[in-house]
C-alpha positions in Angstrom: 32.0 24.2 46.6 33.6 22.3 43.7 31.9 22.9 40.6 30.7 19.5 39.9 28.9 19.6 42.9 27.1 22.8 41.9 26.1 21.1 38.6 25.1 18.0 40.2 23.1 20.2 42.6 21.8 22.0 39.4 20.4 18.8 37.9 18.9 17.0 41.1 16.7 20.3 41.7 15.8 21.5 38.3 16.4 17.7 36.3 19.4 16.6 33.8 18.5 19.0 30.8 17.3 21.7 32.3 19.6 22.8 34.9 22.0 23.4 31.8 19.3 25.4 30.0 18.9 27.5 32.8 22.3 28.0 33.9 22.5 29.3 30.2 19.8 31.6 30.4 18.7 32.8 33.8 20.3 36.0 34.6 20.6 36.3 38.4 19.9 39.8 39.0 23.0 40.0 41.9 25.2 39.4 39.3 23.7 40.8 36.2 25.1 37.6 34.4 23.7 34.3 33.5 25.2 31.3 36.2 27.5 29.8 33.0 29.1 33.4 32.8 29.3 34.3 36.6 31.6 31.0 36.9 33.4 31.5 33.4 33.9 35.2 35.5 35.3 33.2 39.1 32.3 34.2 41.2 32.6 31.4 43.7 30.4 28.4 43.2 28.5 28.6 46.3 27.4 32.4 45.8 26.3 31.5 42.1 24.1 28.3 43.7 23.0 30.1 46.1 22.2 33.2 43.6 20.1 30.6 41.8 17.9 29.4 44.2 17.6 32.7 45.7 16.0 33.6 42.4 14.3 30.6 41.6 12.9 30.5 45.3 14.2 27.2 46.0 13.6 25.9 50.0 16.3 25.8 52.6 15.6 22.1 52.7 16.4 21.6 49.5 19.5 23.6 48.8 22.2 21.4 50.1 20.8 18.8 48.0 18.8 15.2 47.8 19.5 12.9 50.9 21.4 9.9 49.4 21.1 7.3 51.9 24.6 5.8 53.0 25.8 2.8 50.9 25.6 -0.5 53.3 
């Protein structure tokens, strides 16, 4: 997973300003670091979002992100 993509995933599940806030200040207990440091550290992108929602008990349905329908 591309880090953009995690950030956009960030900010469609927890909203624009938050998801930043949050990266900042949650520490995800697997990692003992905050989601900004566990990527500034090169733990994979997909582990940290996954780390994330593990701890901010975010559905299965929604952790691949918002259903954008096809453009026409």
């Amino acid at each position: 997973m591309r880090e953009s993509r995690f950030w956009m995933l960030m900010e469609d599940e927890f909203g624009t300003n938050y998801a930043h806030v949050l990266a900042g200040q949650l520490v995800l207990s697997k990692y003992q670091l905050t989601a900004k440091e566990a990527l500034t550290a090169g733990v994979p992108t997909r582990d940290v979002w996954e780390a994330v929602c593990d701890q901010q008990d975010v559905p299965e349905s929604r952790r691949l992100g918002r259903d954008i329908p096809p453009k026409p």
